[in-house]
C-alpha atoms as one frame of an Amber mdcrd trajectory, in Angstrom:
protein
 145.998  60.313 256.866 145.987  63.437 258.984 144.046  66.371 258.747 144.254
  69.909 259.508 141.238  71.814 261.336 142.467  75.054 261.438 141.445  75.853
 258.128 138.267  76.050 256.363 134.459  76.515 257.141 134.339  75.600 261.094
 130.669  74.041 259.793 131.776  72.197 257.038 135.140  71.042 258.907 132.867
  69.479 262.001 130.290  68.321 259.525 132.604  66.080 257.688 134.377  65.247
 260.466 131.297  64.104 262.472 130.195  61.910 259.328 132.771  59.212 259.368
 131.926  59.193 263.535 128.602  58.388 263.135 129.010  55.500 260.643 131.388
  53.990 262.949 129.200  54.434 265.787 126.334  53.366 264.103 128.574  49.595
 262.612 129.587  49.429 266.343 125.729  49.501 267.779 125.200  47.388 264.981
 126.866  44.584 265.867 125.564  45.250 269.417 122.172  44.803 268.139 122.888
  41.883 265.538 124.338  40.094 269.375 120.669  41.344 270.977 119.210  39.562
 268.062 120.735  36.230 267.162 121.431  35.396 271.449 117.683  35.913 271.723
 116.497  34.513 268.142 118.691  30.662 268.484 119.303  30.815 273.144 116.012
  32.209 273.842 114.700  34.913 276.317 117.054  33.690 279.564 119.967  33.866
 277.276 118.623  37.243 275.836 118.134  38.636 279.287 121.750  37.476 280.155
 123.223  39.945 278.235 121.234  42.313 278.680 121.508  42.687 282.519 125.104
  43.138 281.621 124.827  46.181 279.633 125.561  49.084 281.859 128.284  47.779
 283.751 129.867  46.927 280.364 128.562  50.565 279.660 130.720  51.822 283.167
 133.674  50.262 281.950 133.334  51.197 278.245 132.880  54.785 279.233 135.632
  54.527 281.346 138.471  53.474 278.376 136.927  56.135 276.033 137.099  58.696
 278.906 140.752  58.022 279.680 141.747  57.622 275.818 140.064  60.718 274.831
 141.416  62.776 277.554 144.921  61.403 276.726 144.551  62.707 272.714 143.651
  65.912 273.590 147.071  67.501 274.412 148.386  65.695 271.342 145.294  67.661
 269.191 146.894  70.387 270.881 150.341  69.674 269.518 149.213  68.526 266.314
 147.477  72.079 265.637 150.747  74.068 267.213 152.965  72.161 264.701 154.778
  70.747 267.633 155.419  67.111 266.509 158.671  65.969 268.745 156.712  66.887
 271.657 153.706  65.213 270.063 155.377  61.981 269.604 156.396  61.792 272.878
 153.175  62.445 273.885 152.007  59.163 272.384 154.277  57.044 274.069 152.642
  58.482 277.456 149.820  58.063 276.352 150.843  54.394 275.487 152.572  53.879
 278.689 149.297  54.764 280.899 146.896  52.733 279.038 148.909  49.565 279.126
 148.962  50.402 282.826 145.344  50.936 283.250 144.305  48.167 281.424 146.296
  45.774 283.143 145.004  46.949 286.020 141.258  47.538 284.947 140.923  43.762
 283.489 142.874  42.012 286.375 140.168  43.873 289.046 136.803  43.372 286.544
 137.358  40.128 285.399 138.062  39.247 289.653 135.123  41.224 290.446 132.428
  39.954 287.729 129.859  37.426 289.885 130.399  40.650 292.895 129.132  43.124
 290.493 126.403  41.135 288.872 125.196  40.418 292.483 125.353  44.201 293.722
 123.117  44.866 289.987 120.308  42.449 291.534 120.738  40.518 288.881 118.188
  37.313 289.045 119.041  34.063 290.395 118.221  32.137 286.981 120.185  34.095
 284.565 123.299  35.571 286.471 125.597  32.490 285.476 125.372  33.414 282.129
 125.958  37.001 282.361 129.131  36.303 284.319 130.075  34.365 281.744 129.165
  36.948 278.861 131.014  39.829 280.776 133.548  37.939 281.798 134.837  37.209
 278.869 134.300  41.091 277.684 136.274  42.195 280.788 139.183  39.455 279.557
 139.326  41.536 276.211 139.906  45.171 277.916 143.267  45.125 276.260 142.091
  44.946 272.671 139.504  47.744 274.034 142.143  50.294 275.417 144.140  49.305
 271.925 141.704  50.651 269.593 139.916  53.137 271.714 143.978  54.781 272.092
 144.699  54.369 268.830 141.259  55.826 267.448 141.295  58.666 269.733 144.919
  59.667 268.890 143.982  59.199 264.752 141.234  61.513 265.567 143.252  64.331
 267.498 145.273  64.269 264.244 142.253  64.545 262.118 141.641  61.734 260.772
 137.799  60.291 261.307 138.135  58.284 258.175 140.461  55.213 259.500 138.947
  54.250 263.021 135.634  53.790 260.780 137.221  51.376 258.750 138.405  49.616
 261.340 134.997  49.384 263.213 133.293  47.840 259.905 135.804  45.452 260.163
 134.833  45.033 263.665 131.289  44.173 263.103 131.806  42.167 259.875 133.853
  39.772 261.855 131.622  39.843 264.915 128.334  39.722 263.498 130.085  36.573
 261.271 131.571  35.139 264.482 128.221  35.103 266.453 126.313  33.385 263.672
 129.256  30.678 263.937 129.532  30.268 267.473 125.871  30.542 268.184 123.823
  28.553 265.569 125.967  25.482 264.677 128.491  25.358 267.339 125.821  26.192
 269.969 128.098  27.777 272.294 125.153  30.235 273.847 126.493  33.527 275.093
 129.950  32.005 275.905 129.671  32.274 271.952 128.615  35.460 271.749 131.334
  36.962 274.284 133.723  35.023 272.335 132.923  36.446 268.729 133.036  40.238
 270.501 136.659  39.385 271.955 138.377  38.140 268.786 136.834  40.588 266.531
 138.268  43.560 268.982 141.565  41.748 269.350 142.265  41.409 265.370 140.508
  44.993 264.651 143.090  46.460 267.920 145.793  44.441 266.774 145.759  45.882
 262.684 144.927  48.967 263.996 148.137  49.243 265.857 149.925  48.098 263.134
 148.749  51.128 260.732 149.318  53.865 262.950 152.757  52.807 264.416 153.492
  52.960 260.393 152.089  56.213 260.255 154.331  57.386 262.985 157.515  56.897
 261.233 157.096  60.337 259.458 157.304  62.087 262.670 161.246  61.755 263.326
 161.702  62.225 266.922 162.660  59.578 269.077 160.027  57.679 271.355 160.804
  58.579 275.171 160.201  56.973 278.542 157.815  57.313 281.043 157.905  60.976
 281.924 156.031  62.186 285.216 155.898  65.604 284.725 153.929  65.090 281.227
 151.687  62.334 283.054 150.531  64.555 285.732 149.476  67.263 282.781 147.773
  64.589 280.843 145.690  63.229 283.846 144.946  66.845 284.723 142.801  66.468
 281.445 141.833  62.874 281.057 140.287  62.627 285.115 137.159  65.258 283.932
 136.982  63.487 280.697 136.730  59.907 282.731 134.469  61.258 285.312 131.699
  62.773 283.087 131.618  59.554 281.278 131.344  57.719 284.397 128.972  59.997
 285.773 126.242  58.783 282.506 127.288  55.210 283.292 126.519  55.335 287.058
 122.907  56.725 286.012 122.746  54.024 283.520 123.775  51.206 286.406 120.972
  52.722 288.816 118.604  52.094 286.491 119.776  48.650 285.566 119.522  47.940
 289.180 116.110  49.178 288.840 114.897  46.884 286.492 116.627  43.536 287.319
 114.457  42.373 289.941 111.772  42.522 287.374 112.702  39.427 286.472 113.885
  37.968 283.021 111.339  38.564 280.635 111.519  42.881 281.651 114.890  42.773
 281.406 115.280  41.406 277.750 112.501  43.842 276.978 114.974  46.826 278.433
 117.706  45.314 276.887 116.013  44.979 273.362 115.141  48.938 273.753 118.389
  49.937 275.034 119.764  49.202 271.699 117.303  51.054 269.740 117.744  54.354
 272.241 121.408  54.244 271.604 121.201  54.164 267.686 119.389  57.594 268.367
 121.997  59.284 271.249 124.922  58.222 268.954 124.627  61.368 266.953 125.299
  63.407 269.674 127.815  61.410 270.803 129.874  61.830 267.807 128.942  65.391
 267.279 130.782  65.501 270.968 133.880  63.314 269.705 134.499  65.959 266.793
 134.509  68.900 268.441 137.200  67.780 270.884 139.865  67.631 268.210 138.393
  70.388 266.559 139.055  72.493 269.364 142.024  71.230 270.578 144.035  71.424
 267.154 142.561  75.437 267.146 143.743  75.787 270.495 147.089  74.506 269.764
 147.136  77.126 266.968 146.654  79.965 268.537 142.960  80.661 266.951 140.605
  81.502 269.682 138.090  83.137 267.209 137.658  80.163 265.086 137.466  77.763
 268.384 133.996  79.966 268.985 132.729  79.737 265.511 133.424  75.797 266.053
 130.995  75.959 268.807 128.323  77.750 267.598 128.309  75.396 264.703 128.305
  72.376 266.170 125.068  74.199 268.764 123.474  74.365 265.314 124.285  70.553
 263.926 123.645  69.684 267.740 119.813  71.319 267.196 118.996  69.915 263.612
 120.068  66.562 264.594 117.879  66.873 267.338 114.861  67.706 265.608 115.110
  64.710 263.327 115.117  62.289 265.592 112.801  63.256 267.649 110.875  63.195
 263.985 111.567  59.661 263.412
């Protein structure tokens, strides 16, 4: 289901639109949390601290896919909003083209350089085997990642927040369900837990495909090749969009790499809290994620005015938000 945003109350368009973000964000730290919490409930505080030392490079590279996926949808917002739908379609298949590329190459170098990067984080001597093992496994799933995150981004230039929710309940139904298997009777540790994460991405990426490659039907242009000139204008966007989520990750690793030689027991204490500060930022987040379309699809039509009341509402949502939590 697509949606126009060049109509309407720009505070009631980004309200609404922000809504179905946050409930997906908040099902997707959810089922982050529910791992924090049944790894260090039935494997203890090592097993606890394993995953937990693993957090911002998993972080680096999550910020990475939604950078590059994001800055991919934009142009198609763009399109979208300008009515432009042959040139929109073969924006997608770019867009598909690239992140099959970059994933290949993203999980072939991670997954080679896992024990490297864990070393580099300081990570302690008596739980680094098992956070190799947790984000390797993660890093072996960067495919299903790039799936959804392209196929969630590209819903969401076309307005639709709704779907990519659904699929991210799914998500953490299956993993939450998963890690309670895995973990308690079959006693697999965090193996079990890394496990659970990669087959509940790979069946939520998989169905997710599925849907929108039906929804694409309606738009009859043919799918085209590879097209360089289109790729260079696409990267053009996406590199920013990469880098300033990279930039937040990088912070987030330095600090890591801060705490680690701590030993264990701080490190499953930052790890427990981590969890809990990102249940808070994810409003923001999302307020962030809705704008981007918002503007995009306004941009595409032509309506410079209404890009600027977009702003200045989501300044305002940006500021009550705000206040709340720091309330609670």
């Amino acid at each position: 289901m697509t949606k126009d945003l060049t109509s309407g109350s720009p505070l009631k368009v980004i309200l609404m639109f922000t809504f179905p973000l946050v409930l997906g964000n908040l099902f997707q730290q959810f089922y982050a949390l529910a791992d924090t919490i049944i790894v260090g409930r039935f494997c203890g505080v090592s097993a606890l601290a394993s995953v937990g030392a693993t957090g911002s490079v998993n972080y680096l590279i999550l910020g990475f896919v939604i950078g590059v996926c994001n800055g991919f949808a934009i142009p198609i917002a763009q399109l979208f909003g300008a009515r432009d739908y042959k040139d929109l379609r073969r924006h997608v298949a770019n867009a598909a083209w690239l992140c099959i590329a970059a994933s290949v190459v993203l999980t072939i170098a991670t997954v080679a350089l896992t024990r490297p990067m864990m070393q580099l984080m300081q990570t302690p001597d008596d739980i680094i085997d098992g956070a190799v093992i947790y984000i390797g496994w993660i890093f072996a799933g960067i495919p299903f990642i790039f799936l959804y995150n392209m196929v969630a981004a590209i819903m969401r230039a076309l307005g639709d927040s709704k779907t990519p929710l659904y699929f991210l309940i799914l998500t953490s139904a299956l993993n939450i369900g998963l890690d309670l298997l895995f973990v308690i009777p079959f006693k697999f540790g965090v193996f079990g837990a890394a496990l659970a994460t990669l087959i509940a991405q790979g069946i939520s990426a998989v169905l997710s495909l599925l849907l929108f490659l039906r929804r694409m039907r309606r738009y009859k242009s043919a799918f085209h090749r590879f097209d360089g000139q289109e790729l260079c204008s696409m990267l053009q966007i996406a590199v920013p969009s990469v880098l300033q989520q990279s930039t937040v990750s990088i912070g987030m690793m330095l600090v890591q790499a801060v705490v680690n030689p701590f030993g264990t027991q701080a490190l499953a204490g930052y790890a427990a809290t981590m969890r809990v500060e990102n249940v808070f930022s994810l409003i923001f987040v999302s307020i962030g994620n809705a704008v981007s379309p918002y503007v995009s699809q306004n941009l595409g039509a032509n309506k410079p005015q209404r890009i600027k009341k977009g702003y200045r509402a989501a300044l305002v949502l940006d500021v009550c938000f705000a206040a709340i939590a720091f309330i609670v």
